[in-house]
VMD Tcl script that draws the C-alpha trace (Angstrom):
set ca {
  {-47.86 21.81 -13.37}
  {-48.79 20.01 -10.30}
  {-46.83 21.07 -7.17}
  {-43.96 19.13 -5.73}
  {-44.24 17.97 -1.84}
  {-41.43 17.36 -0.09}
  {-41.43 15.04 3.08}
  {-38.51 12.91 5.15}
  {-38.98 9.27 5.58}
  {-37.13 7.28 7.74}
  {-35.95 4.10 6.91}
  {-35.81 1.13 8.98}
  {-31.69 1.58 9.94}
  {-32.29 5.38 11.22}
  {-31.32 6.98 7.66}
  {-33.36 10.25 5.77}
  {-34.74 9.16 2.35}
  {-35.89 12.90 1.18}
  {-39.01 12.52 -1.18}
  {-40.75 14.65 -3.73}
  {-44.13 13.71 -4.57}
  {-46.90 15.63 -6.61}
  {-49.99 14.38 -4.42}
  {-53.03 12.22 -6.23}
  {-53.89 14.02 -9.56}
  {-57.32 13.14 -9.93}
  {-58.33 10.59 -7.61}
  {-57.47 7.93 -5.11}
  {-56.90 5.33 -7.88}
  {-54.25 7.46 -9.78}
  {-51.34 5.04 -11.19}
  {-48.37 6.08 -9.74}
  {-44.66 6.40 -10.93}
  {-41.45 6.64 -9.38}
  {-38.99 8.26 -11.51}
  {-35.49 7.11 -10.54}
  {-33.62 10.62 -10.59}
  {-29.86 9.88 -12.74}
  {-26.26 10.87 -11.74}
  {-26.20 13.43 -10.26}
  {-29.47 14.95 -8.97}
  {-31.19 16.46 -6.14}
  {-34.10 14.38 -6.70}
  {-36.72 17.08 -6.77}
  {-39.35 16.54 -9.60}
  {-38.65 17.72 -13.18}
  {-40.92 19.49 -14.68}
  {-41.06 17.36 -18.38}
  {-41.78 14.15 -16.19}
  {-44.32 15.78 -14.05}
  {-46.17 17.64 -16.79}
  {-45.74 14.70 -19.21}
  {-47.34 12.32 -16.57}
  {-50.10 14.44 -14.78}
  {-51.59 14.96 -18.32}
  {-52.34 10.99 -18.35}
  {-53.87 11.19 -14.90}
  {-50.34 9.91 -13.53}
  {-49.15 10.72 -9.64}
  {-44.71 10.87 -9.65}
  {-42.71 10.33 -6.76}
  {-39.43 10.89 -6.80}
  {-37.00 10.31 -3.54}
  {-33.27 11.30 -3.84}
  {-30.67 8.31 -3.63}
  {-28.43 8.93 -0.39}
  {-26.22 11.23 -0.73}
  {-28.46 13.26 -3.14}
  {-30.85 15.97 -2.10}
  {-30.47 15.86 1.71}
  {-31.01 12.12 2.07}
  {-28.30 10.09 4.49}
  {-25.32 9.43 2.48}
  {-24.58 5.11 2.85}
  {-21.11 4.49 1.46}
  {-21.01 0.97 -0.14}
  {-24.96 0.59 -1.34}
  {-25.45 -1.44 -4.33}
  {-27.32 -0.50 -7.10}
  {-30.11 -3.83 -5.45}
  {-30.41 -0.98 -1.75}
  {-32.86 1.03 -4.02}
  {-35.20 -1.50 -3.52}
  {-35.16 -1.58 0.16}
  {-35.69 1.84 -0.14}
  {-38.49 2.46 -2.13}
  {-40.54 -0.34 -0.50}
  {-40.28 2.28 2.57}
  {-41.17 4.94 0.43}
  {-44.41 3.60 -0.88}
  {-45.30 2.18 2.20}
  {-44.91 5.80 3.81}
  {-47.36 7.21 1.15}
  {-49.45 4.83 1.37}
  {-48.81 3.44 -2.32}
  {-49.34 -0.28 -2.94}
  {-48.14 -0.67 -6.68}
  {-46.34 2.22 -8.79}
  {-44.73 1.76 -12.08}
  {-40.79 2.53 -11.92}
  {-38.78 4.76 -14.39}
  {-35.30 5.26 -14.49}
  {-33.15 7.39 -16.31}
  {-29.91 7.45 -16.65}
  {-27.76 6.21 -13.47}
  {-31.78 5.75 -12.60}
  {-32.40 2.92 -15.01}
  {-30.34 0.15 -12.98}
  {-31.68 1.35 -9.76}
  {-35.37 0.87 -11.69}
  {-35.10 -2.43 -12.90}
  {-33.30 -3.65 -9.70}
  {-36.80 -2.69 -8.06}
  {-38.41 -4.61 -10.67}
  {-36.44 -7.78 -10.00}
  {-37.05 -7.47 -6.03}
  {-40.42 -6.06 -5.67}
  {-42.37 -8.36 -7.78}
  {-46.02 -7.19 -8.13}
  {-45.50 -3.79 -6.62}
  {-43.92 -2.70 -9.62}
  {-46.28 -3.91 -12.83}
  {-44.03 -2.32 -15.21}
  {-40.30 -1.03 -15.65}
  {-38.81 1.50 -18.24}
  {-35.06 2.51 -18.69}
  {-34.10 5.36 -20.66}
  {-30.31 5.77 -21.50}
  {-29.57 3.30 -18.56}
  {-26.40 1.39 -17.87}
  {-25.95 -1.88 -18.39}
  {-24.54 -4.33 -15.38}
  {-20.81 -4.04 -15.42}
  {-18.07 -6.50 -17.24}
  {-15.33 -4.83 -17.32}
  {-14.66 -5.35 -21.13}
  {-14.62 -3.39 -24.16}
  {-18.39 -3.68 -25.19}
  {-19.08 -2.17 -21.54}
  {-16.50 1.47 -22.15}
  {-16.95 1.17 -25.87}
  {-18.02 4.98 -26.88}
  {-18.22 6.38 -24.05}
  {-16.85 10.05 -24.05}
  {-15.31 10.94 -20.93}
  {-15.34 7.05 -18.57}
  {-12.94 8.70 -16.19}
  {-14.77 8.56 -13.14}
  {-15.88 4.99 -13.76}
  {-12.76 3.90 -14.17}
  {-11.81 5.58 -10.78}
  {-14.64 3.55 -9.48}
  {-13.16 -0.02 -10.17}
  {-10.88 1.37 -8.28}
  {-12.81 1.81 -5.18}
  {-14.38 4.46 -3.46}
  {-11.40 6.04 -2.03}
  {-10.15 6.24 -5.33}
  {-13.37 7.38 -7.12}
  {-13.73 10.05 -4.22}
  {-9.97 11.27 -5.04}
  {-10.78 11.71 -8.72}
  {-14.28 14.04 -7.78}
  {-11.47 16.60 -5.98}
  {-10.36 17.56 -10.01}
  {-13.26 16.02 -11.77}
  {-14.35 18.51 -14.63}
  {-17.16 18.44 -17.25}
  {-16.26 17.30 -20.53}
  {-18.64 19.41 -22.97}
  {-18.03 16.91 -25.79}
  {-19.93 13.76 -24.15}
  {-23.39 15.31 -25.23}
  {-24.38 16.15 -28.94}
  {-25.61 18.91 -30.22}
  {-29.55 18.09 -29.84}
  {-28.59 17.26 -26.25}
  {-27.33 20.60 -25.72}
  {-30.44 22.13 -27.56}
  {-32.71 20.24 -25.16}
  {-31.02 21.29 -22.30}
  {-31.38 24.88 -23.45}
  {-35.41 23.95 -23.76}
  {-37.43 22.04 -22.29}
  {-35.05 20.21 -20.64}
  {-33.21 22.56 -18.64}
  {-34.79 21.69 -15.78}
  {-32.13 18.86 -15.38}
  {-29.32 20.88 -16.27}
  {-30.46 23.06 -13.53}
  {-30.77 20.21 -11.02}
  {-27.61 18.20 -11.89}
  {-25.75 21.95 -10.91}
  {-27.00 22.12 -7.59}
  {-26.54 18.58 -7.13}
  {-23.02 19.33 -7.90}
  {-22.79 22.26 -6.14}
  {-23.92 19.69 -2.99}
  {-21.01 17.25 -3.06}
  {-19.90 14.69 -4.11}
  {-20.91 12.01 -2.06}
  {-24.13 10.79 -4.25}
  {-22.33 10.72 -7.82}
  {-19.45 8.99 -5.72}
  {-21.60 5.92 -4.36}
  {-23.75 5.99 -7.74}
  {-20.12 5.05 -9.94}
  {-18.80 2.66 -7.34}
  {-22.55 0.91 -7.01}
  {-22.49 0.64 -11.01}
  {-18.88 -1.12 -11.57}
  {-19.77 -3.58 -8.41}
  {-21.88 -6.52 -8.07}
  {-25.46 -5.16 -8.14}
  {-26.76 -7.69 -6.15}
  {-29.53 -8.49 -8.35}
  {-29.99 -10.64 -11.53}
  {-32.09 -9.13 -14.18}
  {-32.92 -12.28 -16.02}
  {-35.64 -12.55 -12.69}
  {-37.37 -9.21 -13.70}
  {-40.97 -11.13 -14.34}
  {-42.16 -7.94 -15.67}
  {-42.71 -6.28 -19.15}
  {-39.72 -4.12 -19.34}
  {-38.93 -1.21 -21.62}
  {-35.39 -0.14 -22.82}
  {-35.21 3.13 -24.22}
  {-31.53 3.80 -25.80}
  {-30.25 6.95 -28.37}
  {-27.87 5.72 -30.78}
  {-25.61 8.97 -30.73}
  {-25.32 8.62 -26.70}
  {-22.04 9.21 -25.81}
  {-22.37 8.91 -21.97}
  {-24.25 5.85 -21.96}
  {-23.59 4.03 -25.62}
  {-25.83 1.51 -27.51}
  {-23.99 -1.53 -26.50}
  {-25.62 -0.78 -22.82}
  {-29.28 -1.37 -24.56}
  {-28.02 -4.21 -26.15}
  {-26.48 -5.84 -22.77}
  {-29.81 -5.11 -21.33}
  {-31.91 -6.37 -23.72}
  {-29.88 -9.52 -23.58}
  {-31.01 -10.09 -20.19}
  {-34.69 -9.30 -20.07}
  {-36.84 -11.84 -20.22}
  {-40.12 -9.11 -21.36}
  {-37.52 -6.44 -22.69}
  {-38.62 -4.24 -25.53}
  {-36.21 -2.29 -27.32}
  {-36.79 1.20 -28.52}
  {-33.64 2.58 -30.29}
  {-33.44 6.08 -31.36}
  {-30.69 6.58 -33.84}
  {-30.23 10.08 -33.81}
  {-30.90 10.55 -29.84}
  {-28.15 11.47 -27.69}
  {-27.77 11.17 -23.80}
  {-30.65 13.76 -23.18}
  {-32.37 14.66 -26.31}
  {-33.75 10.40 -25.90}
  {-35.88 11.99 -22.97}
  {-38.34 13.04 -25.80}
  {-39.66 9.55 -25.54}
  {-40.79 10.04 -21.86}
  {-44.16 10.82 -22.52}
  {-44.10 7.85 -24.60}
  {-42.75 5.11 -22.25}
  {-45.36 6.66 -19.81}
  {-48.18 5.42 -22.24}
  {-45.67 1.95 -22.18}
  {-46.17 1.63 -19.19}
  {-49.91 2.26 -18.75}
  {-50.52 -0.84 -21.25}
  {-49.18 -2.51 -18.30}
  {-51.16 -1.73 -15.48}
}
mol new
graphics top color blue
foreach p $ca { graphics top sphere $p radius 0.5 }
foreach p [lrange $ca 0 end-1] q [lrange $ca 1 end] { graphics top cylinder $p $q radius 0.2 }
display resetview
């Protein structure tokens, strides 16, 4: 597996975007990817994305949202700020176009960048991403334990309240979730723990971010887009693929009946070959 370099940048107001990048893999004209880390993460690289994209020739950078990872905490971001940051990220690398992945709480973050960085991002793929908020059935249908996004439309003060007695409810991931966490996915089981173990303060502005305006309209992402949704997903349910779907003007649907929340990350390697169609 190809080593993961760490490095500050500094963004433009004076905050600390952390960043984990495995260097070029085989030469200068290596596609790149930024994986959009979900909720919550350190946003170090994991080792099924890395190993998954260096055997297609593929660089990954990953930075960790603020509040994740050592990066600045900024209370009140919208899910649209992850733009502003990554521009500064590939413009610190030296990167001029990279393909964006999200997972997860990743996925709106990935296809806001999409929207708002036109041709720097040729390509966009969500796996198990939510869906832009409305606050009506459809939206919380199926979904296992909602509490802290309910806190959320609350506010943060509220949402920040609920993370003092927030517990993990075993129940929101199926069984072949829990066997892929126990394989070759417990890389992110791993890494959501010391997230956790970090505070609050990412997972906090991640909920709030993702039942507020996110300050971007996906009906402008120009790009071919891929939505990758498991139909047993009980943190992020199937209506979310459909929402997105809805809105995508290139969307592609790839629904996985029997995939739960992280058991869909099988199709990673897959949406990487997606999104090398697209370069």
């Amino acid at each position: 597996m190809t080593s993961d370099q760490v490095r500050e940048v500094r963004t433009l107001d004076e905050r600390v975007l952390v960043v984990h990048d495995t260097g070029v893999v085989a030469g200068a004209s290596d596609p790149v990817l930024v994986w959009h880390h979900g909720s919550p993460s350190t946003g170090a690289l994991l080792a099924p994305v890395v190993d998954a994209a260096a055997e297609r020739g593929v660089r990954v950078v990953s930075y960790a949202r603020p509040g994740y990872g050592g990066s600045t905490p900024a209370p009140g971001r919208d899910v649209a700020s992850a733009a502003t940051d990554v521009v500064q990220v590939l413009d610190a690398l030296g990167v001029g176009r990279a393909f964006a992945l999200g997972y997860s709480g990743g996925g709106p973050h990935a296809l806001a960048c999409a929207a708002l960085l036109g041709d720097r991002v040729p390509a966009v793929a969500a796996v198990a991403s939510l869906a832009p908020f409305t606050d009506d059935a459809p939206w919380w249908e199926g979904m296992v334990a909602p509490g802290g996004l309910h806190a959320a439309v609350r506010g943060r003060e509220t949402r920040a309240a609920f993370a003092l007695t927030e517990t993990f409810d075993r129940t929101v991931f199926v069984d072949d979730d829990w066997e892929a966490l126990r394989g070759s996915w417990a890389p992110l089981g791993d890494d959501a723990a010391r997230a956790e173990a970090a505070g609050p303060d990412g997972l906090v502005d991640d909920d709030v971010a993702y039942v507020s305006p996110w300050g971007v309209d996906l009906g402008t992402v120009a790009q071919p887009a891929l939505v990758v949704q498991g139909g047993r997903d009980r943190v992020v349910p199937v209506t979310h693929g459909t929402a997105l779907i809805q809105r995508l003007a290139r969307g592609e649907l790839w629904h996985r009946p029997h995939d739960g929340h992280v058991s869909v990350l099988a199709a990673v390697p897959l949406a990487i070959e997606w999104l090398l169609q697209h370069r």
